[in-house]
N, C-alpha and C positions, 0 to 999 in steps of 0.2 A: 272646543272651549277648554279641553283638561290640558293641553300642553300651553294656552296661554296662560292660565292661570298658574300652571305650573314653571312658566318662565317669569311671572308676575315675584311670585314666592322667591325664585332665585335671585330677581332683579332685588328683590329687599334685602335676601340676609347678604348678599353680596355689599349693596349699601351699608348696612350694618355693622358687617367685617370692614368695611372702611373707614366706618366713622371711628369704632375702637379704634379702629390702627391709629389713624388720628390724635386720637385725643393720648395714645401711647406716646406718638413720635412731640406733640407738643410735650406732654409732662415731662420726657426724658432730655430735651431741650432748655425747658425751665431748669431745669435739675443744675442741667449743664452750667448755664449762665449763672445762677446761685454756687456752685463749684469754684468758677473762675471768681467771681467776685470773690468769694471766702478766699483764695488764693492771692489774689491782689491786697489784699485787707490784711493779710498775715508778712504779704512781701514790706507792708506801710510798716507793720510794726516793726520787723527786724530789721528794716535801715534805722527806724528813730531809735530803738532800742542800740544798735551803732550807734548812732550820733547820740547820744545818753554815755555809752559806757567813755567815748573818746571825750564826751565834755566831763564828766565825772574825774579822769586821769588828770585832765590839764589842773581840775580843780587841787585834787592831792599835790601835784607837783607843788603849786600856788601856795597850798598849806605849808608842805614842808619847807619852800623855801623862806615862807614869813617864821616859821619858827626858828629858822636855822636865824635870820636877822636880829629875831629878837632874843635869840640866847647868846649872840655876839653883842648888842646893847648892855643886857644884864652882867654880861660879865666886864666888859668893859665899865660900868656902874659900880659893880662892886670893886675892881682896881682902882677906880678912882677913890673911893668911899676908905680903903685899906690904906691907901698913901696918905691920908688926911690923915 
């Protein structure tokens, strides 16, 4: 009976060491999959942050071209306003 029991005892910590392992190879799995999302999550941000900085440019252009309009108005305004 001393070497069943004694194969009894091995048959558990062996179980044991397996369920650890287990529960290692799931967490480091999980780990993973929270990894790649954060990485996905970061790729989301720096295309809209692109498409932010290219909409932002078209915007300036936009500005400066209405400015540049309205200071040809103005001054054509004021040539008018001088000739009178």
């Amino acid at each position: 009976m001393g070497k069943k029991n004694e194969l009894t005892a091995a048959t558990e910590r062996l179980d044991s060491a397996l369920k650890v392992m287990e529960e290692k190879v799931a967490s480091r799995r999980q780990e993973d999959l929270q990894r790649e999302s954060l990485e996905e999550q970061v790729q989301t941000l720096e295309a809209r942050l692109d498409e932010e900085r290219a909409r932002n440019q078209k915007l300036v252009a936009a500005n400066e071209d209405a400015t540049q309009r309205i200071d040809k108005v103005m001054s054509s305004i004021e040539g008018m306003l001088q000739s009178e």
